[in-house]
VMD Tcl script that draws the C-alpha trace (Angstrom):
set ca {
  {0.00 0.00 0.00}
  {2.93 2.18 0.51}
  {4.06 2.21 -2.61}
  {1.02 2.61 -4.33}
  {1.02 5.87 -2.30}
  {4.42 6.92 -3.12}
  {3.71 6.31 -6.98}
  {0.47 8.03 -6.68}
  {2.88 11.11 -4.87}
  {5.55 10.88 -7.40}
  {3.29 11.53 -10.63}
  {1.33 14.32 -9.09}
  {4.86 16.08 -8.15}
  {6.26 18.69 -10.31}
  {8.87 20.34 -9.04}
  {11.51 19.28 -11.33}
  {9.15 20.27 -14.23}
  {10.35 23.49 -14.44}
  {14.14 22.54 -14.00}
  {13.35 20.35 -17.37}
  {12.17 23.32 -19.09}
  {14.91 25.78 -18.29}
  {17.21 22.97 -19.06}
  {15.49 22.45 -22.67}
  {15.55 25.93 -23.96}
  {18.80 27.08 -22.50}
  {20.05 23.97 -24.70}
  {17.53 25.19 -27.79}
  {19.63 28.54 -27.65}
  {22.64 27.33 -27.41}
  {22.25 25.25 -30.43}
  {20.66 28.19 -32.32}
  {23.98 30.45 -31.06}
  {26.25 26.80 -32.41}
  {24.19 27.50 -35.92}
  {24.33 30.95 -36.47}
  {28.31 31.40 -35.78}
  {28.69 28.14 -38.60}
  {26.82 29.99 -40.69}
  {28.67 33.32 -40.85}
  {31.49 32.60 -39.64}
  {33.29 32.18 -42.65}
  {31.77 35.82 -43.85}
  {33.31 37.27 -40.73}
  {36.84 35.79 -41.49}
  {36.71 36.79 -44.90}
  {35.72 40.41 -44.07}
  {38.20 40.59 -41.30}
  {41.30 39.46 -43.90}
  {39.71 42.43 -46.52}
  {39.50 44.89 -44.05}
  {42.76 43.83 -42.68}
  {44.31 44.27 -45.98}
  {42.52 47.82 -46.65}
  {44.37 49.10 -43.95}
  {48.02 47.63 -44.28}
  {47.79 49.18 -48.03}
  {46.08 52.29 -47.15}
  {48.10 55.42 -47.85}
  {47.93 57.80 -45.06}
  {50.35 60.72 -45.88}
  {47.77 62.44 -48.41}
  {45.43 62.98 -45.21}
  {45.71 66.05 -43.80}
  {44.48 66.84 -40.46}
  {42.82 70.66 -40.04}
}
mol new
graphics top color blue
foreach p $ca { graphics top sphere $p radius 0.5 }
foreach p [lrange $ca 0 end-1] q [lrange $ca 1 end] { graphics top cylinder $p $q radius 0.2 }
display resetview
C-alpha cells in the first residue's frame, strides 16, 4: 500500500518540471547560437582578412588633419 502511495505522490509532483524546461531551452539557444556562428562565420573571417588588408595598403600621408 505504501508504494502505491508513493507512486500516486511521485506523478502528481512537479517540481523538477520546471528545472526540465529551463534545461530544454537554455540547450535550444545554445544550439541556435552553435548554428548561427557556422553559418557566418566564414563571412566574418573573410571580411576581417579584406578589411585587414585595406588598412596595411592604405596610404595615409595624403590625409591632412585641419
Amino acid at each position: 500500500m505504501k508504494l502505491f502511495k508513493f507512486a500516486k505522490n511521485f506523478a502528481r509532483d512537479e517540481d523538477g518540471a520546471v528545472t526540465v524546461d529551463w534545461v530544454v531551452l537554455t540547450a535550444a539557444i545554445v544550439g541556435l547560437g552553435i548554428a548561427v556562428m557556422s553559418a557566418v562565420g566564414g563571412g566574418v573571417t573573410d571580411l576581417g582578412s579584406k578589411i585587414k588588408t585595406d588598412l596595411a595598403t592604405m596610404d595615409t600621408t595624403t590625409y591632412e588633419v585641419k
